[in-house]
mmCIF file of the N, C-alpha and C atoms, coordinates in Angstrom:
data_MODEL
# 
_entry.id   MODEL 
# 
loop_
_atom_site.group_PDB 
_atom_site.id 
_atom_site.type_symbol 
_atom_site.label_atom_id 
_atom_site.label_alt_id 
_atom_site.label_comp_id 
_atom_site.label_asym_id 
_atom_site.label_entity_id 
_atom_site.label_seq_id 
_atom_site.pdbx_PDB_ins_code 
_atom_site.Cartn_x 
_atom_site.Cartn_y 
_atom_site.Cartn_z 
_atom_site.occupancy 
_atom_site.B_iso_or_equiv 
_atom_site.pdbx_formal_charge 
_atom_site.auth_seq_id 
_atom_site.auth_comp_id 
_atom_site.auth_asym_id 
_atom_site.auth_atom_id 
_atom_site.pdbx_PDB_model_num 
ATOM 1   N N  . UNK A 1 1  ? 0.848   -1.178 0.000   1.00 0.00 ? 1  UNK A N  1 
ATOM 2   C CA . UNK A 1 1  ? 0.000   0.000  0.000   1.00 0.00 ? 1  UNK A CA 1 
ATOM 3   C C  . UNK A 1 1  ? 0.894   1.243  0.000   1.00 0.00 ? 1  UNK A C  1 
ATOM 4   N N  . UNK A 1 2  ? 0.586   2.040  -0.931  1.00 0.00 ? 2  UNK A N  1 
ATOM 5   C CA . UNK A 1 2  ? 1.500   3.153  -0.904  1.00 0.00 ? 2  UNK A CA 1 
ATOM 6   C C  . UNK A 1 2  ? 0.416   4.461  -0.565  1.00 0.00 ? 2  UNK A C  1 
ATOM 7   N N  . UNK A 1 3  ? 1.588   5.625  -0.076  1.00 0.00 ? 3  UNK A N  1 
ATOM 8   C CA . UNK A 1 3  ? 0.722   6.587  0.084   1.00 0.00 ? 3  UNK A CA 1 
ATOM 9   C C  . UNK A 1 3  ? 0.697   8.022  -0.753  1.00 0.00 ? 3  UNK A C  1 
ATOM 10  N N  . UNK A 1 4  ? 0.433   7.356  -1.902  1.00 0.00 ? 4  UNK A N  1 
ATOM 11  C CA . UNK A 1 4  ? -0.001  8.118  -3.592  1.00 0.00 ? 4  UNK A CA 1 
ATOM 12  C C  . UNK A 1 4  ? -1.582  8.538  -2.976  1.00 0.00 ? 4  UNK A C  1 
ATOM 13  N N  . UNK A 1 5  ? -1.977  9.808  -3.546  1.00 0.00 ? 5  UNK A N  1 
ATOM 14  C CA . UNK A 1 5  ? -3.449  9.663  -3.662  1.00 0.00 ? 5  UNK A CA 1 
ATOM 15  C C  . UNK A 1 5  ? -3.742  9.348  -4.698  1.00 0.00 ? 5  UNK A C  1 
ATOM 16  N N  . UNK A 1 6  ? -5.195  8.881  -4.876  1.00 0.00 ? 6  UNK A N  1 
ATOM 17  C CA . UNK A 1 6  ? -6.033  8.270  -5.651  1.00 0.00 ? 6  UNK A CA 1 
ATOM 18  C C  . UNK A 1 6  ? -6.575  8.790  -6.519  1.00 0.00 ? 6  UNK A C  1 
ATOM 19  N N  . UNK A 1 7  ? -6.790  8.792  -7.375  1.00 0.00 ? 7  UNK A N  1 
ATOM 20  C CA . UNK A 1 7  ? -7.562  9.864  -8.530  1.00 0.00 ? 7  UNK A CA 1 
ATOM 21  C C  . UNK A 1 7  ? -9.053  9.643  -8.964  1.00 0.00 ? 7  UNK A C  1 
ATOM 22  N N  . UNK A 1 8  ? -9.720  9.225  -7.740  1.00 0.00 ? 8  UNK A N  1 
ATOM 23  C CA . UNK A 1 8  ? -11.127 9.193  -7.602  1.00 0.00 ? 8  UNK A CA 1 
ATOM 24  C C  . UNK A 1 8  ? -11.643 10.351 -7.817  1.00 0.00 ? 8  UNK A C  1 
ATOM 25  N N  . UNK A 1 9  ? -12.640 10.843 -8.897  1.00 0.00 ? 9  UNK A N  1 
ATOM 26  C CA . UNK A 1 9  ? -13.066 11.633 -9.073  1.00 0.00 ? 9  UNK A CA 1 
ATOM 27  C C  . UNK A 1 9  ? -14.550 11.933 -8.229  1.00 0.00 ? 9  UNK A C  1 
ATOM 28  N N  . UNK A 1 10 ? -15.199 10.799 -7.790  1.00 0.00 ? 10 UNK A N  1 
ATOM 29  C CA . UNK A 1 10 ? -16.145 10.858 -6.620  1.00 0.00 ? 10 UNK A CA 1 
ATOM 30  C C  . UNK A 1 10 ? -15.787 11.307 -5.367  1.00 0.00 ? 10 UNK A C  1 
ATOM 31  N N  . UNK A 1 11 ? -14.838 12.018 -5.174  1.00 0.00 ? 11 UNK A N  1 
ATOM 32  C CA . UNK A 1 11 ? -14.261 12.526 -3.936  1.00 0.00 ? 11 UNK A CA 1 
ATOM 33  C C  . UNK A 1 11 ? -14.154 13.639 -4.126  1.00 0.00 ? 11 UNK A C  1 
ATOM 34  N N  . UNK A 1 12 ? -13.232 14.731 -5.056  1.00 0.00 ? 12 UNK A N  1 
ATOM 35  C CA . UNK A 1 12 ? -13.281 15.720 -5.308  1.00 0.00 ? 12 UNK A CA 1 
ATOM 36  C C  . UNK A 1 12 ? -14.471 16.372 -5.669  1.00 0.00 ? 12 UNK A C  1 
ATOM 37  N N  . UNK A 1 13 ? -14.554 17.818 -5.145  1.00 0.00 ? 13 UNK A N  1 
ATOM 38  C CA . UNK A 1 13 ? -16.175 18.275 -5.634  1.00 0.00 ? 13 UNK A CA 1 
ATOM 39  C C  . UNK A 1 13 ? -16.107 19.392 -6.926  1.00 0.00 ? 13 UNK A C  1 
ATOM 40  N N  . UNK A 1 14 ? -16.957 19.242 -7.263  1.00 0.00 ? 14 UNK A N  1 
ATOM 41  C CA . UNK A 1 14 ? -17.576 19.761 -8.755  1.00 0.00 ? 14 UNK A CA 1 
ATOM 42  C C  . UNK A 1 14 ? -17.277 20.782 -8.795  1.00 0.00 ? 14 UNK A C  1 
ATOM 43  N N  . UNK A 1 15 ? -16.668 22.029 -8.260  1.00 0.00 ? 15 UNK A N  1 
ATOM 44  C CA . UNK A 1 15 ? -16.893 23.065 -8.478  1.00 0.00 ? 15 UNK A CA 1 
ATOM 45  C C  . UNK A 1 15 ? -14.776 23.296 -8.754  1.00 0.00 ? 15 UNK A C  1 
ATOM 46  N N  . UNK A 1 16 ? -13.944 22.024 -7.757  1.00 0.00 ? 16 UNK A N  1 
ATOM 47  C CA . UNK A 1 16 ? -12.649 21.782 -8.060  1.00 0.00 ? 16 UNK A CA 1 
ATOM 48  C C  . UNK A 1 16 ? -12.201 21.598 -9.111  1.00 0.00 ? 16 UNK A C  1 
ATOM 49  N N  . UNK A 1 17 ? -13.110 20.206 -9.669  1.00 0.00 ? 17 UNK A N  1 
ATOM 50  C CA . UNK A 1 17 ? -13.172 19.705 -10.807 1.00 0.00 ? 17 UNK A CA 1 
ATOM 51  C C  . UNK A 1 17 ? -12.995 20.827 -12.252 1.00 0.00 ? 17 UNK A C  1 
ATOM 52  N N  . UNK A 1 18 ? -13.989 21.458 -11.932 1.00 0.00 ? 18 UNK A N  1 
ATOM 53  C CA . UNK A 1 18 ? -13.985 22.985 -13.162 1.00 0.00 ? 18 UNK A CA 1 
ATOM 54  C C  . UNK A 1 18 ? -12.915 23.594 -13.100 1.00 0.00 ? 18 UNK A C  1 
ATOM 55  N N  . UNK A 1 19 ? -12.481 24.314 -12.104 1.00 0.00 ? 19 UNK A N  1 
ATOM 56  C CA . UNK A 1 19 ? -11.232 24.728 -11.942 1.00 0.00 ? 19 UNK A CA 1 
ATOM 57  C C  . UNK A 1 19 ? -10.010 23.769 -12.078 1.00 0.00 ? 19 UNK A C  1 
ATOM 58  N N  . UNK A 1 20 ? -10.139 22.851 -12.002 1.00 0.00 ? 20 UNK A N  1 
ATOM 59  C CA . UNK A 1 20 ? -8.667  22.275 -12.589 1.00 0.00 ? 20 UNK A CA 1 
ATOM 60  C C  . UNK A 1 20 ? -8.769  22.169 -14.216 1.00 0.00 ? 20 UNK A C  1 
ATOM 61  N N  . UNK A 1 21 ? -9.818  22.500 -14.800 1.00 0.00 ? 21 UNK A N  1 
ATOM 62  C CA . UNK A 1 21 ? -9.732  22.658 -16.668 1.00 0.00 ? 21 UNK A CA 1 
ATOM 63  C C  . UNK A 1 21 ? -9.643  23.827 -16.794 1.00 0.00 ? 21 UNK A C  1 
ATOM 64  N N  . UNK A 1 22 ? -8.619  24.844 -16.994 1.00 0.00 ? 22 UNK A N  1 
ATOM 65  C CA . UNK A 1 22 ? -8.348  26.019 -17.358 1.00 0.00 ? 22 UNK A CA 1 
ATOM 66  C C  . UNK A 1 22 ? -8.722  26.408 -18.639 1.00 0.00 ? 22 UNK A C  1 
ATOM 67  N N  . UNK A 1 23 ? -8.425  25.109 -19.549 1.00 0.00 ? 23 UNK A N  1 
ATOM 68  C CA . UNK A 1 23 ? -8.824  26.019 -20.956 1.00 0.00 ? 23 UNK A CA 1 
ATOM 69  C C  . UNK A 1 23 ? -10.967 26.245 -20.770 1.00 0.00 ? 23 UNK A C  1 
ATOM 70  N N  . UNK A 1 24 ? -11.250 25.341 -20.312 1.00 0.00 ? 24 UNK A N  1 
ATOM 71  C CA . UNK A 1 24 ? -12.895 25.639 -20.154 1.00 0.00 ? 24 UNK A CA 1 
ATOM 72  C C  . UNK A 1 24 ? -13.370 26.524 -19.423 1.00 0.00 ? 24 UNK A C  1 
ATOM 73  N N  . UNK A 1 25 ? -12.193 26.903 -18.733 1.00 0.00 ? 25 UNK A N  1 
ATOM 74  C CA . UNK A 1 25 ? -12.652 28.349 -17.545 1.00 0.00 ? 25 UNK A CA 1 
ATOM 75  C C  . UNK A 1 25 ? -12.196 29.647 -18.261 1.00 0.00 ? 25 UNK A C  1 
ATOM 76  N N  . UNK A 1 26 ? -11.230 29.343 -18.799 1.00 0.00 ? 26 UNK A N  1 
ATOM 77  C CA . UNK A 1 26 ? -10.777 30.430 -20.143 1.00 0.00 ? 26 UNK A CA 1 
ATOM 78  C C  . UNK A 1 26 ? -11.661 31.020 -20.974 1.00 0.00 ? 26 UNK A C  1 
ATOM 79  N N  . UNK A 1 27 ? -12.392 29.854 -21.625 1.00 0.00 ? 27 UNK A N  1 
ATOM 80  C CA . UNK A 1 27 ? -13.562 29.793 -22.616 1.00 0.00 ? 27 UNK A CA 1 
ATOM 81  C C  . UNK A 1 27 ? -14.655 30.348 -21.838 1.00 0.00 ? 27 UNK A C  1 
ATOM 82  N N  . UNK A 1 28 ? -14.961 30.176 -20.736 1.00 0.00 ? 28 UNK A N  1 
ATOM 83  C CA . UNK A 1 28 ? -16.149 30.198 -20.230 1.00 0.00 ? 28 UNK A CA 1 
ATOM 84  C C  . UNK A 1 28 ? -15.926 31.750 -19.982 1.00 0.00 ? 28 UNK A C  1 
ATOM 85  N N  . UNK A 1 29 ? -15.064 32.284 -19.375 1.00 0.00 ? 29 UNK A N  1 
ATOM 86  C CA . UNK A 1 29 ? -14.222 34.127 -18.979 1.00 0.00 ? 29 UNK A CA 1 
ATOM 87  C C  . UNK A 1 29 ? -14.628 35.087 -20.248 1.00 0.00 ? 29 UNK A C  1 
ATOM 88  N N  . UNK A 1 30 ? -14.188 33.943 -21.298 1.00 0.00 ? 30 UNK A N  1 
ATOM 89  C CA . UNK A 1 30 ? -14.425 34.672 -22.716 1.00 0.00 ? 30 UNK A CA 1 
ATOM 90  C C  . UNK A 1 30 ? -16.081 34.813 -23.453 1.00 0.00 ? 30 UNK A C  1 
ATOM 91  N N  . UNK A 1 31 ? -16.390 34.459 -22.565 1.00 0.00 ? 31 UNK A N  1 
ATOM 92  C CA . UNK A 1 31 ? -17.708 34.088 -23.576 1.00 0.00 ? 31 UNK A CA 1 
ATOM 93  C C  . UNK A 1 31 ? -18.744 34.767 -22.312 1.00 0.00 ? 31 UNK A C  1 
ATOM 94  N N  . UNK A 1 32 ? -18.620 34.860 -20.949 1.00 0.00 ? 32 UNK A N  1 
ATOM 95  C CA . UNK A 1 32 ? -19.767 35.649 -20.500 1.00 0.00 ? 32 UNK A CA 1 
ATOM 96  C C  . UNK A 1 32 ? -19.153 37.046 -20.491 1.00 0.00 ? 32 UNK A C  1 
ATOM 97  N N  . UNK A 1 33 ? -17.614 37.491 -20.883 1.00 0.00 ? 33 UNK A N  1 
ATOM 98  C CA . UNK A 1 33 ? -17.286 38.635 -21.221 1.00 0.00 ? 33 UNK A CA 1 
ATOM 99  C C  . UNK A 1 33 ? -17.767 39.397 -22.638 1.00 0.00 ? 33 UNK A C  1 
ATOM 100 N N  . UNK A 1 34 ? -17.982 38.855 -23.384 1.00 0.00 ? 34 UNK A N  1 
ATOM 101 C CA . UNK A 1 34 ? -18.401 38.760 -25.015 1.00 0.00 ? 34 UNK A CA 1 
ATOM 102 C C  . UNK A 1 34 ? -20.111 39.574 -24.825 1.00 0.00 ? 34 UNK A C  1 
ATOM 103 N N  . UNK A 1 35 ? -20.524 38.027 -23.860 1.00 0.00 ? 35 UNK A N  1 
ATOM 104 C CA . UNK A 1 35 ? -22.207 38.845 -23.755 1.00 0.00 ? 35 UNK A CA 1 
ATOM 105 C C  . UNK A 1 35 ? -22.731 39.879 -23.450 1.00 0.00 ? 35 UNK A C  1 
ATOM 106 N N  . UNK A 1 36 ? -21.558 40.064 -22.472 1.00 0.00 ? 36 UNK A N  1 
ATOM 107 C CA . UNK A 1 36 ? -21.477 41.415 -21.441 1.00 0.00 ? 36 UNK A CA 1 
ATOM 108 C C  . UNK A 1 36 ? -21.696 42.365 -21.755 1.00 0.00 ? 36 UNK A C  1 
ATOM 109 N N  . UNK A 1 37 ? -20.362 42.692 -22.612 1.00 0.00 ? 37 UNK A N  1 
ATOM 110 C CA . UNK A 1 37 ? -20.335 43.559 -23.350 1.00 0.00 ? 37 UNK A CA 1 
ATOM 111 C C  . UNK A 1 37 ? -21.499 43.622 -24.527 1.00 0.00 ? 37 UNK A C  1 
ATOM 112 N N  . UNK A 1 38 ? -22.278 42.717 -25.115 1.00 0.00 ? 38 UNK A N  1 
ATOM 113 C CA . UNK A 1 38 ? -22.817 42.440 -26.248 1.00 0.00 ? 38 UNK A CA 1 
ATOM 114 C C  . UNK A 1 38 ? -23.971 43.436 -25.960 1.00 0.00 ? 38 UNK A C  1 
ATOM 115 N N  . UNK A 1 39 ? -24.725 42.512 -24.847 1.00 0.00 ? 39 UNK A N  1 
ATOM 116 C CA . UNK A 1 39 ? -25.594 42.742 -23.727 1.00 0.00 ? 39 UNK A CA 1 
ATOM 117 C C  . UNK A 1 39 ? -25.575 44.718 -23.388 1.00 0.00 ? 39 UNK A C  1 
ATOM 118 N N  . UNK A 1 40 ? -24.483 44.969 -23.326 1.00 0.00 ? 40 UNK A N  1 
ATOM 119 C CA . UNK A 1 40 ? -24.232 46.471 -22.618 1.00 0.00 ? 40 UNK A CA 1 
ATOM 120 C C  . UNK A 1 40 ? -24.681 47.301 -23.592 1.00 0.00 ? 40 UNK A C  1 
ATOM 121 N N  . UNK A 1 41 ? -23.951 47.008 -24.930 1.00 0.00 ? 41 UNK A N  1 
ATOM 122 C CA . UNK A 1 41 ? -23.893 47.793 -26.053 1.00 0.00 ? 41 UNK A CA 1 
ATOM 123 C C  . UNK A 1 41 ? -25.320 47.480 -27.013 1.00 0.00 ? 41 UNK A C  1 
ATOM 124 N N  . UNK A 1 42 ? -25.750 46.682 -26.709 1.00 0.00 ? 42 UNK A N  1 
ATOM 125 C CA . UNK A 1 42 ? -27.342 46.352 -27.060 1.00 0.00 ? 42 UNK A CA 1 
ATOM 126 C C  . UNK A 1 42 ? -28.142 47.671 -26.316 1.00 0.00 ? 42 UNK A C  1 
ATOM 127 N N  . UNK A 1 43 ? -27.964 47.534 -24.986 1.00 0.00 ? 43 UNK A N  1 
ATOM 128 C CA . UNK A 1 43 ? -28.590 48.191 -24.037 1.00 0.00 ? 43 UNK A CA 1 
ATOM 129 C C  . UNK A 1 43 ? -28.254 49.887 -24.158 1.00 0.00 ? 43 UNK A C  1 
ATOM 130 N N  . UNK A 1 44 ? -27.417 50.300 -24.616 1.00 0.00 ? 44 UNK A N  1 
ATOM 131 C CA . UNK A 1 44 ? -27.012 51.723 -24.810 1.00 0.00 ? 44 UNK A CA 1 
ATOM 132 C C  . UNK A 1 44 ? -27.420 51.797 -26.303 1.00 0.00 ? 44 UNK A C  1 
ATOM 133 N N  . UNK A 1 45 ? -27.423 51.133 -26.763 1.00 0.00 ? 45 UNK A N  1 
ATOM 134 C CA . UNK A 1 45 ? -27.982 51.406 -28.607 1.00 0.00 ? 45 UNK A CA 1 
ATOM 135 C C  . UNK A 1 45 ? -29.190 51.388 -27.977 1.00 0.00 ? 45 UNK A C  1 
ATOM 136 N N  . UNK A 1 46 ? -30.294 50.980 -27.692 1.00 0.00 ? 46 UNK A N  1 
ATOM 137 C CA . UNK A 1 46 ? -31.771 50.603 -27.612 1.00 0.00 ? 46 UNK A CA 1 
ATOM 138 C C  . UNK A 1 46 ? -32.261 52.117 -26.540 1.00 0.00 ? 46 UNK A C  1 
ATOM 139 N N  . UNK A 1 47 ? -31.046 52.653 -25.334 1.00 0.00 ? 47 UNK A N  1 
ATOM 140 C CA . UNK A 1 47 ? -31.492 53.499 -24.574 1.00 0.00 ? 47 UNK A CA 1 
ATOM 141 C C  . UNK A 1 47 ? -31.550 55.148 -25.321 1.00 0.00 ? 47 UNK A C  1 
ATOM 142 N N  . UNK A 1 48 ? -30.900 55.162 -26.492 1.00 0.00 ? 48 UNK A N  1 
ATOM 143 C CA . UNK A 1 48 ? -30.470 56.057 -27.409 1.00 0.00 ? 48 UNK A CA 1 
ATOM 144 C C  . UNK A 1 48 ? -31.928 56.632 -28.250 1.00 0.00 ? 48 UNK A C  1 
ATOM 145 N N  . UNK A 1 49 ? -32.506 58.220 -27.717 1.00 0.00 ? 49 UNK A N  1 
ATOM 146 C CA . UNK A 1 49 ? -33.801 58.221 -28.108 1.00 0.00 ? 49 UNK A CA 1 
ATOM 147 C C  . UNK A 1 49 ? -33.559 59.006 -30.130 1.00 0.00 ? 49 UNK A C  1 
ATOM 148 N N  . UNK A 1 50 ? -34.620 58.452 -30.658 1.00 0.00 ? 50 UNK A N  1 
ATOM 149 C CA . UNK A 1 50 ? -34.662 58.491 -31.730 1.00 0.00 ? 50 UNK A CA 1 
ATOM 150 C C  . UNK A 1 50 ? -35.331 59.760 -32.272 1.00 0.00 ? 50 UNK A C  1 
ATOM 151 N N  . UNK A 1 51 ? -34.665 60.505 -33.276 1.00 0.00 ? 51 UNK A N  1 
ATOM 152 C CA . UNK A 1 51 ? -34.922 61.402 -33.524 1.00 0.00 ? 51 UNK A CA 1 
ATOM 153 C C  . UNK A 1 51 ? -36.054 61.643 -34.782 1.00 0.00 ? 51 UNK A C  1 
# 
């Protein structure tokens, strides 16, 4: 018996799990930043009264 840990993924919790995939947390940074902004600039075009 050695004392390696185990790479049971039923042990670690879900929210670790995400954070140890950087490129999907990358992606994910990029993409509710995108809306954000999308979202913002939607919202200032639409608040813009028409002449």
């Amino acid at each position: 018996m050695s004392n390696e840990p185990t790479h049971d993924d039923g042990n670690i919790p879900a929210m670790q799990r995400l954070y140890n995939r950087i490129w999907l947390l990358a992606v994910a940074a990029m993409v509710f930043f995108l809306v954000a902004y999308v979202g913002w600039g939607l919202l200032d075009l639409l608040s813009l009264s028409v002449r």
